[in-house]
LUMPAKOL-305246 format. One record per residue (C-alpha): residue number from 1; residue in one letter; chain; y, z, x. Coordinates in pm, 1 decimal, always signed. Each point is the difference from the previous one (the first is absolute). Example, Ala and Ser with C-alpha at 12.3 -4.5 7.8 and 13.67 -1.06 7.14 Angstrom:
2
1|A|A|-450.0|+780.0|+1230.0
2|S|A|+344.0|-66.0|+137.0
//
This chain:
368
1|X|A|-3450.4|-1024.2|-3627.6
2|X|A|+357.0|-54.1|+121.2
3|X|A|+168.7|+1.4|-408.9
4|X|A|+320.5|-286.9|-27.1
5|X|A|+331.0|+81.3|+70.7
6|X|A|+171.3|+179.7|-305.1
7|X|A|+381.7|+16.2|+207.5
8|X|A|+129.8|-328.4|+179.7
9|X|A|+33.2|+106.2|+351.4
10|X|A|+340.2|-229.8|+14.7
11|X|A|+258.5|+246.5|-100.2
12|X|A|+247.2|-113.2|-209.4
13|X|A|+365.2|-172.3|+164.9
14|X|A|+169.9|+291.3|-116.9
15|X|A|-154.2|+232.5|+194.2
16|X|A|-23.8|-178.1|+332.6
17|X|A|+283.3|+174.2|+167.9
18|X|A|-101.1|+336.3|-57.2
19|X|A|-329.1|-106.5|+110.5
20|X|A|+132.4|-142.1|+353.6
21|X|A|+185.7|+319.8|+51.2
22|X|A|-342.1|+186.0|-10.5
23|X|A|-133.7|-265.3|+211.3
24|X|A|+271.3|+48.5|+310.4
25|X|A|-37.9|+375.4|-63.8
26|X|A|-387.7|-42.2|+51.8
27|X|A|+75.1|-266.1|+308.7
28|X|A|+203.9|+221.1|+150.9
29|X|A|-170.2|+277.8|+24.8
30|X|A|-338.7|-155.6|+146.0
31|X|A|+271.5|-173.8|+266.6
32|X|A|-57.9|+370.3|+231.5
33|X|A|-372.2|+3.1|-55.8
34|X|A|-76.7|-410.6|+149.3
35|X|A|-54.5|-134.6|-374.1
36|X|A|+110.1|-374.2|-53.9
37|X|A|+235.7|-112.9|-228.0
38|X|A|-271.8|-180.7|-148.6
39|X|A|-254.9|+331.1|-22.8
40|X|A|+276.5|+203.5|-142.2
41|X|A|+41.3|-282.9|-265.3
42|X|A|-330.2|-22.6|-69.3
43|X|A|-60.8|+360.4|-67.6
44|X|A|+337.1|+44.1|-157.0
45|X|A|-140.8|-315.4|-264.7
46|X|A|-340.5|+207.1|-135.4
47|X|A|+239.3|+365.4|+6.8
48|X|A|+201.4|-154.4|-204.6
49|X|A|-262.2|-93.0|-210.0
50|X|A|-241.6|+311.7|+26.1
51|X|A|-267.2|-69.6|-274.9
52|X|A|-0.3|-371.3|+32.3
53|X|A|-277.3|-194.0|+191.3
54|X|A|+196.4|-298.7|+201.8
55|X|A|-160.6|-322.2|+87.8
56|X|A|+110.7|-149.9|+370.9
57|X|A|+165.5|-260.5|-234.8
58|X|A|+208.8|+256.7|-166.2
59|X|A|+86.5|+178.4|+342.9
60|X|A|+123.5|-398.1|+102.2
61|X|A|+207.6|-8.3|-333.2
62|X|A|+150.1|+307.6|+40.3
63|X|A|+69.1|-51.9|+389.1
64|X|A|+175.8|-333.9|-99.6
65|X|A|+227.0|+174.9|-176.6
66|X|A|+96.3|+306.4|+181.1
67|X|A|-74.6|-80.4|+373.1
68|X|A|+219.4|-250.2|+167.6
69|X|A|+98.2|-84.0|+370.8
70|X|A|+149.8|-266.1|+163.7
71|X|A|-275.4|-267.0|-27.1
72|X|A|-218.2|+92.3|-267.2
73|X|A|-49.6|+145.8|-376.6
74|X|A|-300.6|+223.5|-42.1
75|X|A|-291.9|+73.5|+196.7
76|X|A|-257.5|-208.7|+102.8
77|X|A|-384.4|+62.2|-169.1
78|X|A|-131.8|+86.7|+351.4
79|X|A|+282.0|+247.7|+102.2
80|X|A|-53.4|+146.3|-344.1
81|X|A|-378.6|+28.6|-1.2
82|X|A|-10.1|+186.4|+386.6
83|X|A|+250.7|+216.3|-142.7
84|X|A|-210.4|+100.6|-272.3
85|X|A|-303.2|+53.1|+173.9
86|X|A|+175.6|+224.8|+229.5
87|X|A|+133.3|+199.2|-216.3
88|X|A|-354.2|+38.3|-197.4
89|X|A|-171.6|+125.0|+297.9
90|X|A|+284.3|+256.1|+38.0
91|X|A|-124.6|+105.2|-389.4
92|X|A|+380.2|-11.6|-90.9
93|X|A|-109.5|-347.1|-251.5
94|X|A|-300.1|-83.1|-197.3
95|X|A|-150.9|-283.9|-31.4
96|X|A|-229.8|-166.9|-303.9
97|X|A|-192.0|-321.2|-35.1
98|X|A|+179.8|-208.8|-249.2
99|X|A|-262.7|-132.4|-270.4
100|X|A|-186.3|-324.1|+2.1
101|X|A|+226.6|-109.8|+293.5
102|X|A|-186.5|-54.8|+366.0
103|X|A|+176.6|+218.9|+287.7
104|X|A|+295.7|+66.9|-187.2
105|X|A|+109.3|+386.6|-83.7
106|X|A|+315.3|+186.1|-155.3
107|X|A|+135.9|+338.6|+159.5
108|X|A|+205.2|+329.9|-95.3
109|X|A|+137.4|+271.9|+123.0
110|X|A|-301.8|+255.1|+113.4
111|X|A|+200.7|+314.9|-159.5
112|X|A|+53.8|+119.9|+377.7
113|X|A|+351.6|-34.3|-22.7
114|X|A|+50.6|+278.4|+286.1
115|X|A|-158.0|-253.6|+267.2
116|X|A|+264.7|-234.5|-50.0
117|X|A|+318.2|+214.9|-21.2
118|X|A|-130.5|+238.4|+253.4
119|X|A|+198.4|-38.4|+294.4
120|X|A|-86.6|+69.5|+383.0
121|X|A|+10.8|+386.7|-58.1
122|X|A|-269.4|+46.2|-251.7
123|X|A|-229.9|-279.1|+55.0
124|X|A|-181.0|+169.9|+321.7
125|X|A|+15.2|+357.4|-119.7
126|X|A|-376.3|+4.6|-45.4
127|X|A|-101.5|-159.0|+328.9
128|X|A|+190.6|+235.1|+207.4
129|X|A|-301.8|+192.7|+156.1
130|X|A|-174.3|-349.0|+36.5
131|X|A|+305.0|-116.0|+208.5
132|X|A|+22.9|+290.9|+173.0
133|X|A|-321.2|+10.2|+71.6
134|X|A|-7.5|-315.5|+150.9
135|X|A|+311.3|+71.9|+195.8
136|X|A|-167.7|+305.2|+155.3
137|X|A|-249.9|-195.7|+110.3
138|X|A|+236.3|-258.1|+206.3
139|X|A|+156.2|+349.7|+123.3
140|X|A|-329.8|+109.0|+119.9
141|X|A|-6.2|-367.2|+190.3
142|X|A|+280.5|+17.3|+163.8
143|X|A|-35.0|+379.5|+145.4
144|X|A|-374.4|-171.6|+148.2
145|X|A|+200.4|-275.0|+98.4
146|X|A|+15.6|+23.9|+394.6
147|X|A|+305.8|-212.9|+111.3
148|X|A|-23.5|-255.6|+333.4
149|X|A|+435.1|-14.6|+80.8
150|X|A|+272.6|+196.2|-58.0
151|X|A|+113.6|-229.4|-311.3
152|X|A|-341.3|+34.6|-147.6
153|X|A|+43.5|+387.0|-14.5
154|X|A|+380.0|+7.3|-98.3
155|X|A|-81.3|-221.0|-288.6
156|X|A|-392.6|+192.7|-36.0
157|X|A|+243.4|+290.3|-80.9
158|X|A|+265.7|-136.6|-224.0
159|X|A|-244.5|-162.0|-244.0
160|X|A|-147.1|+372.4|-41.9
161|X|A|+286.1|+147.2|-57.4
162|X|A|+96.7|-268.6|-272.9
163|X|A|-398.8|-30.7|-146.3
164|X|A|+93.9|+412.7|-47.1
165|X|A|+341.9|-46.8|-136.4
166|X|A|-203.1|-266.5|-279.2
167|X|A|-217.5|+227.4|-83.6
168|X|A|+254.7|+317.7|-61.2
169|X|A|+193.9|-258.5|-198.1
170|X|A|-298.6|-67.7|-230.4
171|X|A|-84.6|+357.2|-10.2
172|X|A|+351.9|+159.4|-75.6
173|X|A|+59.2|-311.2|-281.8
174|X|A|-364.3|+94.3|-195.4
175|X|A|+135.7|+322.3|-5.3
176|X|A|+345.6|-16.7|-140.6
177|X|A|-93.5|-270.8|-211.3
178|X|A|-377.9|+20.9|-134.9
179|X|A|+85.7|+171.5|-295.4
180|X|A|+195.3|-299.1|-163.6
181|X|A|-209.5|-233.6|+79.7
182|X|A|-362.9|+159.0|-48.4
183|X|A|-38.7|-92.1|-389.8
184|X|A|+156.3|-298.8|+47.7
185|X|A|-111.9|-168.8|+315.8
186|X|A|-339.7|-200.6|+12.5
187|X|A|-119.6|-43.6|+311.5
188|X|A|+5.6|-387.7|+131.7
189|X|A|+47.3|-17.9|+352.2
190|X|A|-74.4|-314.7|+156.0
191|X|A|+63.5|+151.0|+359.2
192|X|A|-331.4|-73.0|+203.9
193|X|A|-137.2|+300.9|+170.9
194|X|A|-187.2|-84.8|+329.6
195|X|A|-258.0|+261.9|+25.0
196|X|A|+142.1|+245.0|-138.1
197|X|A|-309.9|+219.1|-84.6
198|X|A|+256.1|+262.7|+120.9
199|X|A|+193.3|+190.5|+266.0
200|X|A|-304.9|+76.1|+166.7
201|X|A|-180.2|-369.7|+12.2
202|X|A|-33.3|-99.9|+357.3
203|X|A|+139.6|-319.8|+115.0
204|X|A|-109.3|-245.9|+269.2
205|X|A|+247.4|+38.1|+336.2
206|X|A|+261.2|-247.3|-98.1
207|X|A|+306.3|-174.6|+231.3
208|X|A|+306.8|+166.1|-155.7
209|X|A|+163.6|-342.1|-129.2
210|X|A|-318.5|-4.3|-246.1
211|X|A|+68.6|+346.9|-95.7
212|X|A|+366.5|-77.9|-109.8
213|X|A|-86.6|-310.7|-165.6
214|X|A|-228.9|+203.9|-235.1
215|X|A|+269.3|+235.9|-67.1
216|X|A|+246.2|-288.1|-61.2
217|X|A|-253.6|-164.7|-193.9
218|X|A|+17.1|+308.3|-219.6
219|X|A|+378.6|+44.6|-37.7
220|X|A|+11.9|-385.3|-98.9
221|X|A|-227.3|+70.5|-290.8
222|X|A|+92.8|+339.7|-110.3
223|X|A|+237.0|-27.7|-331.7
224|X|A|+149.4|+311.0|+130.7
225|X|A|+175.3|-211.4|+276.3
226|X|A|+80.5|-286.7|-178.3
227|X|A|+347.0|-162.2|+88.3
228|X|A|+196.1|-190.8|-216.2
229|X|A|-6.1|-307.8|+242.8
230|X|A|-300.7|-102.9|+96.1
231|X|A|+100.1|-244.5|+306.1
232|X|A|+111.8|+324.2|+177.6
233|X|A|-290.8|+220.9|-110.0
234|X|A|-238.7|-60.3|+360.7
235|X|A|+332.9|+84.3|+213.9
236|X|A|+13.7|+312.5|-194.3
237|X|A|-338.6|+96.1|+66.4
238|X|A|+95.4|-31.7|+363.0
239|X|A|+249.2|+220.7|-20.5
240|X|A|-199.6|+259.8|-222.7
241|X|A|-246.8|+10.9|+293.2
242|X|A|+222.4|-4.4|+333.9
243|X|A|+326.3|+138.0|-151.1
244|X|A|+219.0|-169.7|+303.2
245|X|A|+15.7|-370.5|+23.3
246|X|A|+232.3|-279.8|+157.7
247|X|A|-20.3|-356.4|-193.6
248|X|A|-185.5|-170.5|+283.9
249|X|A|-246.0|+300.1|-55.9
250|X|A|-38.9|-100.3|-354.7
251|X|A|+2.9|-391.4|+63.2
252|X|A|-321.9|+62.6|+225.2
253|X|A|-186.1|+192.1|-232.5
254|X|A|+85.3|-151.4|-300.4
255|X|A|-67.6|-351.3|+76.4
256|X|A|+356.0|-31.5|-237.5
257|X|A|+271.6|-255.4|+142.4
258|X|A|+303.3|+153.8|+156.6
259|X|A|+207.7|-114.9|-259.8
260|X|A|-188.5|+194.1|-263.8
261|X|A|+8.1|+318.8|+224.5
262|X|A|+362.5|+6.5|-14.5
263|X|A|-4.8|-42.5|-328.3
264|X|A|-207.6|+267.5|-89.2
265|X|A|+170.3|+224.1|+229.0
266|X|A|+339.0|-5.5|-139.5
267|X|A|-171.1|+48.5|-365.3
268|X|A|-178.2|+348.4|+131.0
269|X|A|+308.4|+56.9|+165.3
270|X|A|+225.7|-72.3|-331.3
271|X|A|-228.7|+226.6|-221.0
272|X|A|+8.6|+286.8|+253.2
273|X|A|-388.1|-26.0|+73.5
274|X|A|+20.3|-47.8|+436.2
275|X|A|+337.0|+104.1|+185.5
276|X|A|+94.4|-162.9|+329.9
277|X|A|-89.9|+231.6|+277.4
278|X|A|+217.0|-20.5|+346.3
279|X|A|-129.6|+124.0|+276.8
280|X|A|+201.8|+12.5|+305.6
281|X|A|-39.4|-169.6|+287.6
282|X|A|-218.7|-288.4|-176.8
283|X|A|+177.5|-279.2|-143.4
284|X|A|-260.6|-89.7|-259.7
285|X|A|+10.9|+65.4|-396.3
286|X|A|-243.0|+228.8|-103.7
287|X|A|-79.4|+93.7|-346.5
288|X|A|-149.0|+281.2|-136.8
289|X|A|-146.0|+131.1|-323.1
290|X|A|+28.6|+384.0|+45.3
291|X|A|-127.1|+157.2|-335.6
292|X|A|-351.1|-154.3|-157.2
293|X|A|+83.9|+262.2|-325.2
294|X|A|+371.9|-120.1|-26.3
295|X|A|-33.6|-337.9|+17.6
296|X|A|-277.4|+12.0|-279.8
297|X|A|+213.6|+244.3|-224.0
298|X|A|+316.6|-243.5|+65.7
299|X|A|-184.0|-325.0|-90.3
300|X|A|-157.8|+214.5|-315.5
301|X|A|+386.6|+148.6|-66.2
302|X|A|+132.7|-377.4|-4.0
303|X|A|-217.2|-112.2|-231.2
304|X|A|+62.0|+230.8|-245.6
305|X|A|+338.0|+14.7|+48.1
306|X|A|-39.6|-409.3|-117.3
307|X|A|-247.6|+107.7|-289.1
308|X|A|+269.6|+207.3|-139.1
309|X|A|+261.7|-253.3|+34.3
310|X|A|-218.3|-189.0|-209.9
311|X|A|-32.4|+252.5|-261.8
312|X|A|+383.4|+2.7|-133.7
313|X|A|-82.8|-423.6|-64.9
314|X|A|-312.2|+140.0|-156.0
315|X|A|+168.1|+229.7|-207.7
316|X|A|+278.2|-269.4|-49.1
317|X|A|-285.2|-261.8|-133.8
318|X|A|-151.8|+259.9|-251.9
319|X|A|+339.6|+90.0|-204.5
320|X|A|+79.9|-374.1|-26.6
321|X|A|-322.9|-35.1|-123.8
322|X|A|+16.4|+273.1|-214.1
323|X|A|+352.8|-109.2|-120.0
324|X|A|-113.7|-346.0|-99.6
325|X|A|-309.3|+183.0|-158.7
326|X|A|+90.2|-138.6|-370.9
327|X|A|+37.9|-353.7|+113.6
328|X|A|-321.1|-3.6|+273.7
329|X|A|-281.6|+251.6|-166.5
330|X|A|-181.2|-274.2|-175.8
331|X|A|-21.3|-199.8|+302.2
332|X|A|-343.9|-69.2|+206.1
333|X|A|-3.8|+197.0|+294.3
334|X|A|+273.4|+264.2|-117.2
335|X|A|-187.1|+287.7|-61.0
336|X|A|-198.3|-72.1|+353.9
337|X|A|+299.9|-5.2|+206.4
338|X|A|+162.9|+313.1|-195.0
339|X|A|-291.3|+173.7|+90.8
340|X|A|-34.4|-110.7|+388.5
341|X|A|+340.1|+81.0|+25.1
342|X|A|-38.4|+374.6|-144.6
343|X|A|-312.4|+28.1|+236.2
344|X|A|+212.7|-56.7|+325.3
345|X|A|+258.1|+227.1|-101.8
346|X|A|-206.4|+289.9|-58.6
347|X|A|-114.6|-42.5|+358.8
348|X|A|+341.6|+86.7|+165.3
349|X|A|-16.9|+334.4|-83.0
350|X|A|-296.2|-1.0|+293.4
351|X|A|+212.7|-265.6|+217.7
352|X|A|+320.7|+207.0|-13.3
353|X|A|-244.3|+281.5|+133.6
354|X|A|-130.9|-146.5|+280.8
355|X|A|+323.8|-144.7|+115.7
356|X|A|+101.9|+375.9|+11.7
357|X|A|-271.1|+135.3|+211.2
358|X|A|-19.7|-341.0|+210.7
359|X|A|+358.7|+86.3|+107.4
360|X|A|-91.2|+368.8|+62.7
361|X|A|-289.3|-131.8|+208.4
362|X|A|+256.3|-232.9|+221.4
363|X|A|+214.4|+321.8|+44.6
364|X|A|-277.4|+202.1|+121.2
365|X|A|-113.1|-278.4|+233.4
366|X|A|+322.5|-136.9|+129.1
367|X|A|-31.2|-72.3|+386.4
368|X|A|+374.1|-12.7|+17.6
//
């Protein structure tokens, strides 16, 4: 039976500030993997208090305090409560039936701490052969494939060569970076696999725009290609499976206005993903996505480059903490945020590693 609180989850005044820094740290670092502001404030609520058992009442308390936009304080009790029950089918939370109370339960931190501050590059490690083997199933679909026009067999062939470049991507990344994430990594995909019974399952015939919108299906839902801004993510997808597109291209197939096209063009454009292609004699833009491996290992080099950033504030936070130590240590909630922060530092050791051989892997892969 759930026993009563023994700390006050409401931290005292004092400590507040520290305890927003930690907060933006933990918002901005689930910004690259599609996390809400109010998800990463949720979660950053019950790390901060790992031990506790919060109420949805006590989430709302907290959330009036620390989470603020232009038109509101806190979160709402239904925002909160989906939140919560997404999270505790991902097994990151857990969740307990509050005593003599009807439909009403408290939750804490499930101990999996690696699920949440696992970024893109660790979180599919394990499902790389399930991937894969779905992928070599599409490939096996589109060499069947018998093409009706002369489009149908330019683009039959281009989405081969890019399912193949996918799955030498997955296969090169398991291998240079299994080994740090093997003991850590629990496996949590929530990519859906359509038939994929293996490389060797036979498919019913299938019109090749079916074909790609499996495979784009998949690259939506695989946390190894997550972007960090999810309005742009399904003309990414495009681009992942035809490599060469012109905005009107995109506009069709996207459904997306051509307002938003634009938009998203210039932001691949800004962060180096796509590259204008000219081609002489035609007076159309086309853009083009050359490298499937570089554009992962840039988006995966950004990121960290960002996490690291963060880590001088971190560091920054800790020895004013520590510094104020005297006045602060008999505090609620001091020991708890000394001890979060210690945690994330002695993860950059792994981060400044992975930055390293992320920029190696852009080297190698360069299609400049």
């Amino acid at each position: 039976m759930p026993s009563k609180k023994s700390i006050n989850p409401i931290y005292d005044k004092k400590l507040r500030y520290y305890e927003q820094k930690i907060i933006d740290f933990i918002v901005k670092s689930g910004e690259s993997k599609r996390r809400t502001d109010m998800e990463s404030h949720i979660l950053a609520y019950l790390l901060l208090r790992e031990g506790l058992w919060l109420t949805q009442d006590d989430i709302r308390e907290l959330s009036q305090i620390y989470y603020k936009d232009d038109s509101k304080a806190g979160i709402s009790k239904g925002t909160i409560s989906k939140i919560l029950n997404l999270y505790e089918q991902y097994h990151v939370l857990k969740k307990r039936k509050i005593a003599d109370k009807t439909n009403a339960y408290e939750y804490s931190m499930s101990g999996l701490l690696n699920q949440l501050m696992s970024t893109a590059v660790g979180f599919g490690i394990q499902e790389i052969e399930k991937y894969n083997s779905f992928l070599r199933m599409k490939l096996k679909s589109l060499e069947k494939y018998e093409p009706k026009t002369k489009e149908e067999k330019s683009l039959n062939k281009i989405m081969m060569g890019r399912v193949q470049e996918i799955i030498d991507f997955f296969t090169f990344h398991k291998a240079i970076f299994a080994d740090d994430f093997n003991s850590k990594t629990t496996s949590n995909s929530n990519v859906v696999m359509i038939n994929s019974k293996g490389a060797n399952s036979v498919e019913n015939k299938k019109h090749l725009s079916v074909i790609e919108n499996e495979i784009a299906k998949f690259i939506l839902d695989c946390p190894m290609f997550v972007i960090e801004e999810t309005r742009y993510a399904l003309p990414m997808v495009y681009f992942l499976t035809r490599k060469q597109l012109t905005q009107d291209e995109l506009r069709k197939l996207t459904g997306l206005s051509a307002g938003l096209i634009s938009e998203c063009i210039n932001y691949f454009l800004q962060k180096r993903y796509i590259e204008l292609q000219k081609i002489k004699g035609i007076r159309k833009r086309f853009y083009s996505l050359p490298s499937i491996v570089f554009y992962n290992y840039l988006r995966y080099y950004h990121r960290f480059n960002s996490i690291l950033e963060q880590y001088s504030q971190l560091k920054e936070i800790k020895d004013e903490l520590d510094a104020n130590k005297e006045e602060l240590d008999n505090l609620n909630g001091f020991y708890a945020i000394q001890n979060r922060l210690n945690e994330f530092l002695k993860a950059k050791p792994l981060v400044d590693k992975l930055t390293i051989s992320f920029k190696r892997a852009l080297d190698q892969f360069n299609p400049n």
